[in-house]
HTML snippet that shows the backbone in 3Dmol.js (N, CA, C, O; Angstrom):
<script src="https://3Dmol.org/build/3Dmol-min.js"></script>
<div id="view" style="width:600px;height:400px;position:relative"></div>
<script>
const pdb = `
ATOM      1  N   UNK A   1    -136.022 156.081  57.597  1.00  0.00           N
ATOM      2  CA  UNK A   1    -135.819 155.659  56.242  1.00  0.00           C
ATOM      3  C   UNK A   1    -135.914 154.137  56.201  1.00  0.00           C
ATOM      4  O   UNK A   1    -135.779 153.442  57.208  1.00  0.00           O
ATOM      5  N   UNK A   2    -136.141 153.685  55.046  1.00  0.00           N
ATOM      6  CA  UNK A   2    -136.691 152.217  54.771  1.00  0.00           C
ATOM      7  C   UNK A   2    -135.548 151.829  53.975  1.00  0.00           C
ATOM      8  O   UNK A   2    -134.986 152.686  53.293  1.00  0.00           O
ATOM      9  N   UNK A   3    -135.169 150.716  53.985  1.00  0.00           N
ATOM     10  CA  UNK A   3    -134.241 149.977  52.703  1.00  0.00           C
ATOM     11  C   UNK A   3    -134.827 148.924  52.329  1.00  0.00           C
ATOM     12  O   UNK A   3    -135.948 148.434  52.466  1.00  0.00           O
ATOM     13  N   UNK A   4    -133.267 148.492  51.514  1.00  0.00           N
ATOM     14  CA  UNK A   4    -133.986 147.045  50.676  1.00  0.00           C
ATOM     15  C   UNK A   4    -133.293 145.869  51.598  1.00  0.00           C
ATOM     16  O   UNK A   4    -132.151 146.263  51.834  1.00  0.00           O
ATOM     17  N   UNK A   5    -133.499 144.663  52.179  1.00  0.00           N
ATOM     18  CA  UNK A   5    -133.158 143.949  52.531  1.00  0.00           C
ATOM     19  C   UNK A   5    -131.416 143.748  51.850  1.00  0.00           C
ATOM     20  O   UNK A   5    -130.710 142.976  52.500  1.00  0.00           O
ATOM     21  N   UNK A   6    -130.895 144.286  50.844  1.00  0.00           N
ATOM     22  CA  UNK A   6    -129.563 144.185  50.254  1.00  0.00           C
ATOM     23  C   UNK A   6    -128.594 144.721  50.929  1.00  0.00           C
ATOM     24  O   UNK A   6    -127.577 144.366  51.526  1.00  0.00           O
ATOM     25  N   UNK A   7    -129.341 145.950  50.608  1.00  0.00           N
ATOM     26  CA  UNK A   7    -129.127 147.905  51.194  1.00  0.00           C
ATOM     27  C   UNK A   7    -128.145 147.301  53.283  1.00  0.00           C
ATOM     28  O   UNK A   7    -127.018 147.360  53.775  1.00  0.00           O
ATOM     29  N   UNK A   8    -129.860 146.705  53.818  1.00  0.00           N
ATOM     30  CA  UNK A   8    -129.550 146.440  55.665  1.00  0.00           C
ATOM     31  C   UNK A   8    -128.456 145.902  55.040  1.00  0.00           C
ATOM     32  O   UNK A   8    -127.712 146.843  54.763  1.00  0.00           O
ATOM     33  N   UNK A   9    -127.750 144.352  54.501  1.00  0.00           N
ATOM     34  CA  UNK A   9    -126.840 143.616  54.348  1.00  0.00           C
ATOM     35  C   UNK A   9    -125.829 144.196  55.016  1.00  0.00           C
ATOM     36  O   UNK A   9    -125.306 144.046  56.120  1.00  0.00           O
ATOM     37  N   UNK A  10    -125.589 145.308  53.528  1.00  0.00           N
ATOM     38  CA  UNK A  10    -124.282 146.077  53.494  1.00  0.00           C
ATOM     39  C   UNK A  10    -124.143 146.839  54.529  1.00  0.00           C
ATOM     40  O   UNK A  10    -122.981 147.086  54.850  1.00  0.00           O
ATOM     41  N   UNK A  11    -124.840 147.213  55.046  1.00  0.00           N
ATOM     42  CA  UNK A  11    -124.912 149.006  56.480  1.00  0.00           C
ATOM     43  C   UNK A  11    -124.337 148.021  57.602  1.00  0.00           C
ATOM     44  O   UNK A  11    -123.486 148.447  58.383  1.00  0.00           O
ATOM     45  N   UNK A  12    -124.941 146.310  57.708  1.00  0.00           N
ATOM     46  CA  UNK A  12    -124.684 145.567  58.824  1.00  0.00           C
ATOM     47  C   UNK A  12    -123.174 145.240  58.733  1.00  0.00           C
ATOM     48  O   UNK A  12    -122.502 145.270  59.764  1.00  0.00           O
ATOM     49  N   UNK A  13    -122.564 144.902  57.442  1.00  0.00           N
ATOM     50  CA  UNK A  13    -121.328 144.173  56.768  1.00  0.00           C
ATOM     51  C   UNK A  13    -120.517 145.600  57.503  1.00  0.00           C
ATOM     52  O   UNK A  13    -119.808 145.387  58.486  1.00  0.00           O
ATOM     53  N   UNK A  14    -120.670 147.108  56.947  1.00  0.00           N
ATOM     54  CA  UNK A  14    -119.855 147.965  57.386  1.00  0.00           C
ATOM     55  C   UNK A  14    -119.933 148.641  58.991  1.00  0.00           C
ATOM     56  O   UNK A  14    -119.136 149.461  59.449  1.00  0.00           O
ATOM     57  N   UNK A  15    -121.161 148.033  59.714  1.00  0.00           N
ATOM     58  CA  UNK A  15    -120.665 148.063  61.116  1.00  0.00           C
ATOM     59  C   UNK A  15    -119.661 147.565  61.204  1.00  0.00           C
ATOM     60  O   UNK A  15    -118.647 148.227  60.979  1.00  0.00           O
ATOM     61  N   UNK A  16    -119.582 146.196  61.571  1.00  0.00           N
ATOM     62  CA  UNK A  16    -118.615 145.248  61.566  1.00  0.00           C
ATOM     63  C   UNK A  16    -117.223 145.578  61.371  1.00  0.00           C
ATOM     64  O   UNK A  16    -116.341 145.413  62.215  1.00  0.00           O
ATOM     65  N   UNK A  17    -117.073 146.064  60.185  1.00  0.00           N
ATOM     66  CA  UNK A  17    -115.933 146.747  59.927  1.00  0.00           C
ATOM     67  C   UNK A  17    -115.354 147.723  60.580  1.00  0.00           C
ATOM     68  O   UNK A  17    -114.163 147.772  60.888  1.00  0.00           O
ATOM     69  N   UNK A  18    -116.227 148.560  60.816  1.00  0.00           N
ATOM     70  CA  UNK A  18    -115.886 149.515  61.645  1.00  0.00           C
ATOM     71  C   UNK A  18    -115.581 149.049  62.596  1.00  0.00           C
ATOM     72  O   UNK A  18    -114.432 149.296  62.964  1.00  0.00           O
ATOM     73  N   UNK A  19    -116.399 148.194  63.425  1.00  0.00           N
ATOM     74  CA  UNK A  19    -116.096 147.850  64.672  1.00  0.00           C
ATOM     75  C   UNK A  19    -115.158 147.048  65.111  1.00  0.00           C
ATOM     76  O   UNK A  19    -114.765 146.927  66.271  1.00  0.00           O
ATOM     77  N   UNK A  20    -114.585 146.166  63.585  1.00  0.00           N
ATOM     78  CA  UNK A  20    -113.232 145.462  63.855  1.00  0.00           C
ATOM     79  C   UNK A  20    -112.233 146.590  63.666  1.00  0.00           C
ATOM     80  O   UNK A  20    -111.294 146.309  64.410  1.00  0.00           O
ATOM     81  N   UNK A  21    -112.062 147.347  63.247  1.00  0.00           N
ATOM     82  CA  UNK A  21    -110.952 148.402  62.791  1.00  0.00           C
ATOM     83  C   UNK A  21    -110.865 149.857  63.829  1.00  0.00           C
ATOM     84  O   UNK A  21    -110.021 150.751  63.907  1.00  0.00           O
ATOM     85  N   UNK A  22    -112.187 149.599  64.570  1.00  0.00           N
ATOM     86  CA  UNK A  22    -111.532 150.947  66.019  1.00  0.00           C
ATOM     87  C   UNK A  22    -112.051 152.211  65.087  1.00  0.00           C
ATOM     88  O   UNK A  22    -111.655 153.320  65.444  1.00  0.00           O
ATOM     89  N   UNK A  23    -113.004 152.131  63.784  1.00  0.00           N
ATOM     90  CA  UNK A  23    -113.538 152.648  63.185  1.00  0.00           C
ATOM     91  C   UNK A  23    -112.486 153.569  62.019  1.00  0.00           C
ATOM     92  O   UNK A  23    -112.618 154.724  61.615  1.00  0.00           O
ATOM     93  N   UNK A  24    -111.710 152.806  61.782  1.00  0.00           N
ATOM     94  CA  UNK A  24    -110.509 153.402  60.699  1.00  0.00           C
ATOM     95  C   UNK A  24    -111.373 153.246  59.328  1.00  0.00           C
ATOM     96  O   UNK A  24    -111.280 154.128  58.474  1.00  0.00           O
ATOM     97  N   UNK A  25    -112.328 151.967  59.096  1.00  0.00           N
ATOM     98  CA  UNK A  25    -113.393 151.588  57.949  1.00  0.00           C
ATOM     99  C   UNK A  25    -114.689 152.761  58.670  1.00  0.00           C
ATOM    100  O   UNK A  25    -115.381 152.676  59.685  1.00  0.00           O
ATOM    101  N   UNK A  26    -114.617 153.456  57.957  1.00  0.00           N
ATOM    102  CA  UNK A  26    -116.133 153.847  58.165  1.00  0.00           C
ATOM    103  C   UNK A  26    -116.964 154.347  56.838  1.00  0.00           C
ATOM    104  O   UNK A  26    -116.526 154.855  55.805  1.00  0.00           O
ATOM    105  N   UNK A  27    -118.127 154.073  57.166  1.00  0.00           N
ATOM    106  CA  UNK A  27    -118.729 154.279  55.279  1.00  0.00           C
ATOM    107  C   UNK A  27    -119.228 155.807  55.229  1.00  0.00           C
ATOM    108  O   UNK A  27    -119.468 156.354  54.152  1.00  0.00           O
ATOM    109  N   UNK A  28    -119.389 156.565  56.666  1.00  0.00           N
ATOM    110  CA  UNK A  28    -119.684 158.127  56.971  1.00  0.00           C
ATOM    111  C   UNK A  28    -118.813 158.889  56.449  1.00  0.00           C
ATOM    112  O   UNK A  28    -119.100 159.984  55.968  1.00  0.00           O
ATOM    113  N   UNK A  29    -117.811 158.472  56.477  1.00  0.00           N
ATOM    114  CA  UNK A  29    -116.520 159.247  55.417  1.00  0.00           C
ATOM    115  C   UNK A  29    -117.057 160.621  54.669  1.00  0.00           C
ATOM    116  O   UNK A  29    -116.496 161.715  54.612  1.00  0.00           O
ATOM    117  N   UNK A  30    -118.292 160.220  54.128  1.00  0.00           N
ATOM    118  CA  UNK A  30    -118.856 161.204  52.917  1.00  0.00           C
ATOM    119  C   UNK A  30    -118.862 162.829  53.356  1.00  0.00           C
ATOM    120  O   UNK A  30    -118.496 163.867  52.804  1.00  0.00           O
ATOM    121  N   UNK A  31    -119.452 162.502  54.600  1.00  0.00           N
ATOM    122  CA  UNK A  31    -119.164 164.260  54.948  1.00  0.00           C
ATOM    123  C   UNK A  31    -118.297 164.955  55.163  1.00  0.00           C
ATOM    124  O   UNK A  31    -118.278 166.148  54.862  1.00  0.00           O
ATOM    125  N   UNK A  32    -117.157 164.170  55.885  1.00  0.00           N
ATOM    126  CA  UNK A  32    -116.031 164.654  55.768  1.00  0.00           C
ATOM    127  C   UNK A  32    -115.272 164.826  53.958  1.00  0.00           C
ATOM    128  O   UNK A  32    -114.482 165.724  53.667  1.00  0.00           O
ATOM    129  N   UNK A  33    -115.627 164.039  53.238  1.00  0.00           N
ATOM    130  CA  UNK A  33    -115.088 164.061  51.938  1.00  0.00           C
ATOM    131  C   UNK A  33    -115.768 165.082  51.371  1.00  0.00           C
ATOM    132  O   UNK A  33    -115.044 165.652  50.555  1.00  0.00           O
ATOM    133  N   UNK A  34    -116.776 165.528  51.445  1.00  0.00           N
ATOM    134  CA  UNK A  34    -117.495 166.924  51.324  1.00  0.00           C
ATOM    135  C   UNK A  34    -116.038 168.477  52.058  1.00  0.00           C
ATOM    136  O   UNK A  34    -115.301 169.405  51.723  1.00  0.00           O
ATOM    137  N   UNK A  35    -116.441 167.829  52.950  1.00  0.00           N
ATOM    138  CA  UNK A  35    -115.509 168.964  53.688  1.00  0.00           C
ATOM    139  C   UNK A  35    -114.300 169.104  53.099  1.00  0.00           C
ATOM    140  O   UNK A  35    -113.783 170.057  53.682  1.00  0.00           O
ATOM    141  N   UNK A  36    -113.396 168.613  52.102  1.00  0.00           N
ATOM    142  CA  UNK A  36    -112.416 168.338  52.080  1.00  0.00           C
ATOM    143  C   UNK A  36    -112.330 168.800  50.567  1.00  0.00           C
ATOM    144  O   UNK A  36    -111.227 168.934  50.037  1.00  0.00           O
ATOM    145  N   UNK A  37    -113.969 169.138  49.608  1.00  0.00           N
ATOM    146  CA  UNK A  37    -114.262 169.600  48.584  1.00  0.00           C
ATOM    147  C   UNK A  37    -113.223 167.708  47.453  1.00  0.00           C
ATOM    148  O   UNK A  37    -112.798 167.627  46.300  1.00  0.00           O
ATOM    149  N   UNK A  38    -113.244 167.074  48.147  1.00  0.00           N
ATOM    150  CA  UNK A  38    -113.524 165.503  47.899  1.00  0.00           C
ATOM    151  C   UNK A  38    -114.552 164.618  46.747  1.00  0.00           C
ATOM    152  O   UNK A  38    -114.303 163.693  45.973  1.00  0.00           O
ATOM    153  N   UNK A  39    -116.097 165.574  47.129  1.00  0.00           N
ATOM    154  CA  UNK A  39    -116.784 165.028  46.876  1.00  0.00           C
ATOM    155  C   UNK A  39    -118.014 166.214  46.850  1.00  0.00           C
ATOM    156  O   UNK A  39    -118.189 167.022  47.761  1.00  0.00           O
ATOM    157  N   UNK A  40    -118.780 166.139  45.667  1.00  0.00           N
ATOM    158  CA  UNK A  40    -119.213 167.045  45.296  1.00  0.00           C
ATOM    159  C   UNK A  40    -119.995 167.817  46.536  1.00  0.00           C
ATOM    160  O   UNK A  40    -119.988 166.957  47.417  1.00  0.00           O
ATOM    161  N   UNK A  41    -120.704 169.048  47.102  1.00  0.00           N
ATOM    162  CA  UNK A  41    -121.837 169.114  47.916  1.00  0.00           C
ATOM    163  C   UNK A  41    -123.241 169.233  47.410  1.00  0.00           C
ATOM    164  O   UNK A  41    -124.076 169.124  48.308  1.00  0.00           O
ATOM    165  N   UNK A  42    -123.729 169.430  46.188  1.00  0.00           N
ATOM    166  CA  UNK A  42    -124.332 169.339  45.740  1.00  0.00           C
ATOM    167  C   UNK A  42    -125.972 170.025  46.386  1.00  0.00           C
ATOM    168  O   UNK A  42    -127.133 169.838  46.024  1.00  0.00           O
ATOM    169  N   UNK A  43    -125.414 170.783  47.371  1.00  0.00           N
ATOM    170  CA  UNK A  43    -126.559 171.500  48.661  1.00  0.00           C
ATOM    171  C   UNK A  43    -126.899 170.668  49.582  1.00  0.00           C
ATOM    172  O   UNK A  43    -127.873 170.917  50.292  1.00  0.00           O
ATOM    173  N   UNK A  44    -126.337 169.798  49.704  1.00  0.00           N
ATOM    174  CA  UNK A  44    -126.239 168.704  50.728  1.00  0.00           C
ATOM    175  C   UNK A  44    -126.057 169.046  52.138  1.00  0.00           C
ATOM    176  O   UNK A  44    -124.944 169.568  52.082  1.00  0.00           O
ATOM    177  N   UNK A  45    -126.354 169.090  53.171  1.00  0.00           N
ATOM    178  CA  UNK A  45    -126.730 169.392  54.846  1.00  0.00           C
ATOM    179  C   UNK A  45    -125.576 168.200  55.074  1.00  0.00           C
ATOM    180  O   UNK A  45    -125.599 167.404  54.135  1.00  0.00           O
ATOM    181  N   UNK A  46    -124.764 167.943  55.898  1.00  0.00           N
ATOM    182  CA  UNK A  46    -123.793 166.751  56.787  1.00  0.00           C
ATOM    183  C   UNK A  46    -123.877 167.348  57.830  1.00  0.00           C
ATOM    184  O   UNK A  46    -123.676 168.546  58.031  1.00  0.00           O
ATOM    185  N   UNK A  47    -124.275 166.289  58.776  1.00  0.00           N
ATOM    186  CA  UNK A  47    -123.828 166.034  60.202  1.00  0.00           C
ATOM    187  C   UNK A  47    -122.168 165.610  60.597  1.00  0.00           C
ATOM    188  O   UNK A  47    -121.211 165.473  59.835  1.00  0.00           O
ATOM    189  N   UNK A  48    -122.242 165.476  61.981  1.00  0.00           N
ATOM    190  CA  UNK A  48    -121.073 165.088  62.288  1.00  0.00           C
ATOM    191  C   UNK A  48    -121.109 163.273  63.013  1.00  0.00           C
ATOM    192  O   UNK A  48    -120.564 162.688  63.950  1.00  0.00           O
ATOM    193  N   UNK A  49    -122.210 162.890  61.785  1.00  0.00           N
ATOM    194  CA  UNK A  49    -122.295 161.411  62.544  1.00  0.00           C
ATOM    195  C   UNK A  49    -121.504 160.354  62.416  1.00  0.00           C
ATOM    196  O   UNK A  49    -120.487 160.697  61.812  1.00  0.00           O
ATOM    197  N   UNK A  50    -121.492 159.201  62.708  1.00  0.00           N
ATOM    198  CA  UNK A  50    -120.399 158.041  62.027  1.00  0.00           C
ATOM    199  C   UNK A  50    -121.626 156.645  61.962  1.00  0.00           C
ATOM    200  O   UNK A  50    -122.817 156.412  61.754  1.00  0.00           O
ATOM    201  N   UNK A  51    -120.361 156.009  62.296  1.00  0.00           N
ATOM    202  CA  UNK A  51    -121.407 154.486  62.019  1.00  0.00           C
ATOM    203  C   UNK A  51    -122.036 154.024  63.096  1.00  0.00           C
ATOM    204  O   UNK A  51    -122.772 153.046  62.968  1.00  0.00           O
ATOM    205  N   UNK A  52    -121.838 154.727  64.525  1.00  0.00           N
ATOM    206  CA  UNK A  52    -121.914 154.251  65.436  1.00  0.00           C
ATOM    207  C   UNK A  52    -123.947 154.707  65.699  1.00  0.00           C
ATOM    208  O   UNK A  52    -124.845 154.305  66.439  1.00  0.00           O
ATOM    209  N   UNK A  53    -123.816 155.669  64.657  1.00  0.00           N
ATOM    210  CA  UNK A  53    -125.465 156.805  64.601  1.00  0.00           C
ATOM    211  C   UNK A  53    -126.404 155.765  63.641  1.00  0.00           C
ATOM    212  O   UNK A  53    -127.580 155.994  63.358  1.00  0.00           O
ATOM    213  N   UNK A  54    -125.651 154.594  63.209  1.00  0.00           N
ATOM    214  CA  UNK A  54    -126.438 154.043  62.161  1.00  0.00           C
ATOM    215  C   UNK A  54    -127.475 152.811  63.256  1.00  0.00           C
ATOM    216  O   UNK A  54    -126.873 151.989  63.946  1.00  0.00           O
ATOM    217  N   UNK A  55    -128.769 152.861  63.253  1.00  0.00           N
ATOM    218  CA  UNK A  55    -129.507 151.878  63.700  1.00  0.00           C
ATOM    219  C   UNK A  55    -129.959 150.979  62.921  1.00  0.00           C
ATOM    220  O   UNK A  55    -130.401 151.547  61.922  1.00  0.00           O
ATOM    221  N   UNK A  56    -130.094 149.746  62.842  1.00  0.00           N
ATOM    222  CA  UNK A  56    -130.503 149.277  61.887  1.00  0.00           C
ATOM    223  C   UNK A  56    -131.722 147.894  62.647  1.00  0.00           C
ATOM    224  O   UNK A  56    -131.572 146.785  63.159  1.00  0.00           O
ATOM    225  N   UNK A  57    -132.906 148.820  62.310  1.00  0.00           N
ATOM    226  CA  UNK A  57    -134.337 148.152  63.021  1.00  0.00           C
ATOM    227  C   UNK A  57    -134.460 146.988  62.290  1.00  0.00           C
ATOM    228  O   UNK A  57    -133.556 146.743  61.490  1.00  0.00           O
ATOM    229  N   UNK A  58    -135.588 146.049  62.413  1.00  0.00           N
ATOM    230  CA  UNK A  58    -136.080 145.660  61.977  1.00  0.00           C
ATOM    231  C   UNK A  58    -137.092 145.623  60.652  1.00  0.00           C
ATOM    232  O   UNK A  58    -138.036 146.394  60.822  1.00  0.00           O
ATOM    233  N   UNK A  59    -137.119 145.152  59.798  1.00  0.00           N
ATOM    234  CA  UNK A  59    -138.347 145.454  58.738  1.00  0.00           C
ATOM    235  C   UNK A  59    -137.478 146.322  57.621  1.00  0.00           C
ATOM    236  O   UNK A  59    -138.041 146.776  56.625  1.00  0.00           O
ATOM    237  N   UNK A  60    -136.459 146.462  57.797  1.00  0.00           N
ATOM    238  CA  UNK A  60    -135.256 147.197  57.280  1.00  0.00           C
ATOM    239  C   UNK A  60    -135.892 149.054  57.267  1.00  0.00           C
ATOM    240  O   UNK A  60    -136.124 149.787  56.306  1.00  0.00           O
ATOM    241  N   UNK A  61    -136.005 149.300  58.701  1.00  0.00           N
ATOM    242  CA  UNK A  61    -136.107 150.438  59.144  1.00  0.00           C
ATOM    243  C   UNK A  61    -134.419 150.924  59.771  1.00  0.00           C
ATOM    244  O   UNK A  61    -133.709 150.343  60.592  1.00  0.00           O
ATOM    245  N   UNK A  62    -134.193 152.125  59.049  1.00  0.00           N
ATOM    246  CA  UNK A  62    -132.481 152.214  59.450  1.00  0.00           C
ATOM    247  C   UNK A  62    -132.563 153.948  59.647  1.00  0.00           C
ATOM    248  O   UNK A  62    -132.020 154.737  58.873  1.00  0.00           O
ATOM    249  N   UNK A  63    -133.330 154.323  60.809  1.00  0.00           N
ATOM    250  CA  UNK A  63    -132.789 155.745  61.503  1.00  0.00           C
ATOM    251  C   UNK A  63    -131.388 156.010  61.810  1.00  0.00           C
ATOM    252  O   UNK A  63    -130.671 155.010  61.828  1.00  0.00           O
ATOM    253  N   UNK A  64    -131.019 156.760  61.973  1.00  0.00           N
ATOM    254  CA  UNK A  64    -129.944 157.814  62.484  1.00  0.00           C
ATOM    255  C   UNK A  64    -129.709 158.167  63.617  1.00  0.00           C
ATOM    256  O   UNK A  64    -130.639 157.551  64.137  1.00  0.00           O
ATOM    257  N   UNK A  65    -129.196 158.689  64.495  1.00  0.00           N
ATOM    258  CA  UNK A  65    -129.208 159.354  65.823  1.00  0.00           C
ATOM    259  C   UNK A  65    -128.461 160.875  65.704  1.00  0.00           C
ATOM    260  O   UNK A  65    -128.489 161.766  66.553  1.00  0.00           O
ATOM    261  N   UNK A  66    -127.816 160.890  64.448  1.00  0.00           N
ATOM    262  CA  UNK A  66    -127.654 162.129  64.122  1.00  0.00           C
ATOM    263  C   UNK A  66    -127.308 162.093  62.695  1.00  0.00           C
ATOM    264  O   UNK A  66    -126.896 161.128  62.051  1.00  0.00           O
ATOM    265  N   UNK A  67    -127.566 163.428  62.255  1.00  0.00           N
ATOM    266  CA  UNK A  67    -127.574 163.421  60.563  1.00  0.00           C
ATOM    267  C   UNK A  67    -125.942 163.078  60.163  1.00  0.00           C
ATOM    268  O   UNK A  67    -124.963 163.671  60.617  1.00  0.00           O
ATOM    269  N   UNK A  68    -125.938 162.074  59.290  1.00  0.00           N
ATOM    270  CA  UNK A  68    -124.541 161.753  58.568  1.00  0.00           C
ATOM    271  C   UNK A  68    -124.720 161.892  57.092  1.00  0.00           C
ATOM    272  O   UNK A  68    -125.617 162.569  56.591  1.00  0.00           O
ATOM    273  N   UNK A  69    -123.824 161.221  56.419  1.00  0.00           N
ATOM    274  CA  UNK A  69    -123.715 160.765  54.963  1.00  0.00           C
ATOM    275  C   UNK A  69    -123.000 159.669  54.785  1.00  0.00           C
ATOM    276  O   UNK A  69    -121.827 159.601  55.150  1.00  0.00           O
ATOM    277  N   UNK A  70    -123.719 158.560  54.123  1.00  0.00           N
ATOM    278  CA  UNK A  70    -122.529 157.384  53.672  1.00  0.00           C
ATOM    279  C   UNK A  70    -122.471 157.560  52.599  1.00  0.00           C
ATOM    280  O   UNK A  70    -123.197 158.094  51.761  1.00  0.00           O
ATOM    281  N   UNK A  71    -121.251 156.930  52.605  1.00  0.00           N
ATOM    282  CA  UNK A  71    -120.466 157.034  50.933  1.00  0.00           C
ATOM    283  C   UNK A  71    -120.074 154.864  50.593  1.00  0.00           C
ATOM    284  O   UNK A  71    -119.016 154.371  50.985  1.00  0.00           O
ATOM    285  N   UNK A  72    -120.986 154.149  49.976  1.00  0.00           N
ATOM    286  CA  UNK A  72    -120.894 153.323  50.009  1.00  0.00           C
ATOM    287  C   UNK A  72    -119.391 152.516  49.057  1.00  0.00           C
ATOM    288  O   UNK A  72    -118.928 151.375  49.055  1.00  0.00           O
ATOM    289  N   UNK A  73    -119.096 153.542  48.485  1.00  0.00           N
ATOM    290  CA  UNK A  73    -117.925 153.146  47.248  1.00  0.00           C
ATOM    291  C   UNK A  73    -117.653 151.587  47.558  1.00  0.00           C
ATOM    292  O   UNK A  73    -118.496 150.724  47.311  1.00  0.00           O
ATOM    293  N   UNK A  74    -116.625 151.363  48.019  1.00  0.00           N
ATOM    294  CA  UNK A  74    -115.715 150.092  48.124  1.00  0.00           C
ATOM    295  C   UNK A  74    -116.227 149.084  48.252  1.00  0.00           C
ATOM    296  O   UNK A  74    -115.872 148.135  47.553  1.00  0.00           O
ATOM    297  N   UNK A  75    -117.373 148.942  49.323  1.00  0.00           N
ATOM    298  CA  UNK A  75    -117.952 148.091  50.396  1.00  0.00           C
ATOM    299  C   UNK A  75    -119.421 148.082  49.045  1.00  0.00           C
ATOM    300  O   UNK A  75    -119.653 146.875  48.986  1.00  0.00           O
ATOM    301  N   UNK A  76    -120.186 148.612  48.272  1.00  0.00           N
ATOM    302  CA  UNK A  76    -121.200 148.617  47.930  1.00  0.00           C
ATOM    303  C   UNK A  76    -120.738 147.369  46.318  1.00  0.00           C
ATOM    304  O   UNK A  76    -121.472 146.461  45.927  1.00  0.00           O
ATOM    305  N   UNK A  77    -119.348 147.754  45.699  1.00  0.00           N
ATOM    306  CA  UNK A  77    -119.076 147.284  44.845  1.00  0.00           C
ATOM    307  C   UNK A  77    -118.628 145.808  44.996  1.00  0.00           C
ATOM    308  O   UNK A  77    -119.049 144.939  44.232  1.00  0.00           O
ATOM    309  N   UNK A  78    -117.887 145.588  45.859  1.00  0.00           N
ATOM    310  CA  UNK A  78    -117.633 144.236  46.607  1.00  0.00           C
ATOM    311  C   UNK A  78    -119.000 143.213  46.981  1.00  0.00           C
ATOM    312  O   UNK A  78    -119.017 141.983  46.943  1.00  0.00           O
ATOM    313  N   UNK A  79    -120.079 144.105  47.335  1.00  0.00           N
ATOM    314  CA  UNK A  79    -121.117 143.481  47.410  1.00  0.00           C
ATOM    315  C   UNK A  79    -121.634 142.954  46.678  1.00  0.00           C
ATOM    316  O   UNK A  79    -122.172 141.863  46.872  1.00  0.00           O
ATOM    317  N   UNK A  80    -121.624 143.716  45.374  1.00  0.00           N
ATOM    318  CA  UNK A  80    -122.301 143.251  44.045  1.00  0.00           C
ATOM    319  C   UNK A  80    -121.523 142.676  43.487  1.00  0.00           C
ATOM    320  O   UNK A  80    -122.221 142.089  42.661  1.00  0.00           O
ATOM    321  N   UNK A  81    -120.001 142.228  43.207  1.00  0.00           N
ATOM    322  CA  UNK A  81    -119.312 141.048  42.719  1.00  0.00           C
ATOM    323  C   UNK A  81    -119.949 140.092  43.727  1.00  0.00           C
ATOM    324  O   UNK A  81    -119.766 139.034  43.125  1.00  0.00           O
ATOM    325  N   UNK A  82    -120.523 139.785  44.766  1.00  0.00           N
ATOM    326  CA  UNK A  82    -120.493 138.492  45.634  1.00  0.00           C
ATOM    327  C   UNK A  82    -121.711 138.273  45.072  1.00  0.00           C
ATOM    328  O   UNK A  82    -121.933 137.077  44.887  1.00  0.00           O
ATOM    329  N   UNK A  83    -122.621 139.051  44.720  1.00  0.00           N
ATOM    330  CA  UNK A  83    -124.106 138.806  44.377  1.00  0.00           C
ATOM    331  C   UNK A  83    -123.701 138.151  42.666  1.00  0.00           C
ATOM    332  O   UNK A  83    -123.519 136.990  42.299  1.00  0.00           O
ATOM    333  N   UNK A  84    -123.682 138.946  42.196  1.00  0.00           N
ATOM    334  CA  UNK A  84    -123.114 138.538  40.824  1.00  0.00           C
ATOM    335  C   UNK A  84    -122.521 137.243  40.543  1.00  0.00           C
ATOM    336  O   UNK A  84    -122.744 136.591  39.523  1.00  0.00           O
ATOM    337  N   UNK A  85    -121.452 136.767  41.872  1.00  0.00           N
ATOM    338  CA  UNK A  85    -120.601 135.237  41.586  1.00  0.00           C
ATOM    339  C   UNK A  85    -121.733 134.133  42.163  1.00  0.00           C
ATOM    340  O   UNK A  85    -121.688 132.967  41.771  1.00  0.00           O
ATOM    341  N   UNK A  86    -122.865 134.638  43.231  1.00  0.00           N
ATOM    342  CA  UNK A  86    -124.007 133.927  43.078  1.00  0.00           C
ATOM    343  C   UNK A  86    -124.688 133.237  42.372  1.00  0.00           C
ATOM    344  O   UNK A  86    -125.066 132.070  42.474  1.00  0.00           O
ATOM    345  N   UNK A  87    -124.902 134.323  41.326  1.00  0.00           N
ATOM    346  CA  UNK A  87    -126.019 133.655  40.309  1.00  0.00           C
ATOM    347  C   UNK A  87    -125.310 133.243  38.646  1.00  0.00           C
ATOM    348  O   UNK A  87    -126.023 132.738  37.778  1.00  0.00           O
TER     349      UNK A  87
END
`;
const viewer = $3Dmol.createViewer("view");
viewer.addModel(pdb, "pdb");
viewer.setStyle({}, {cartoon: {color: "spectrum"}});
viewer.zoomTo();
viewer.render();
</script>
């Protein structure tokens, strides 16, 4: 899968997080919030991946190593107030 140079930002911002927090922040949440009837399934397939499955190539090429779901909520909205106090 391809992103937008915004999109890498944020996926890079919530490694980080994860990786400061021992992975208590994780943005994979979604499948489990599926599981939990949380969050809609909508015929949706989840893996059992986390953030650790997230690659993030170059050219903003961002494979998987196993099928997940992110759920960007918190971390996606925070982003866009910082973009927003930008301009």
């Amino acid at each position: 899968m391809y992103v937008h140079s915004w999109t890498r930002r944020v996926l890079k911002s919530a490694q980080e997080f994860s990786r400061n927090t021992d992975g208590i922040f994780d943005i994979t949440i979604a499948g489990q919030l599926v599981r939990w009837n949380c969050l809609p399934r909508n015929g949706m397939r989840f893996g059992s991946g986390s953030w650790r499955d997230i690659i993030l190539e170059s050219a903003g090429r961002v494979p998987f190593r196993r099928p997940l779901l992110i759920d960007f909520g918190g971390i996606a909205k925070a982003f866009a107030v910082d973009r927003a106090v930008e301009f």
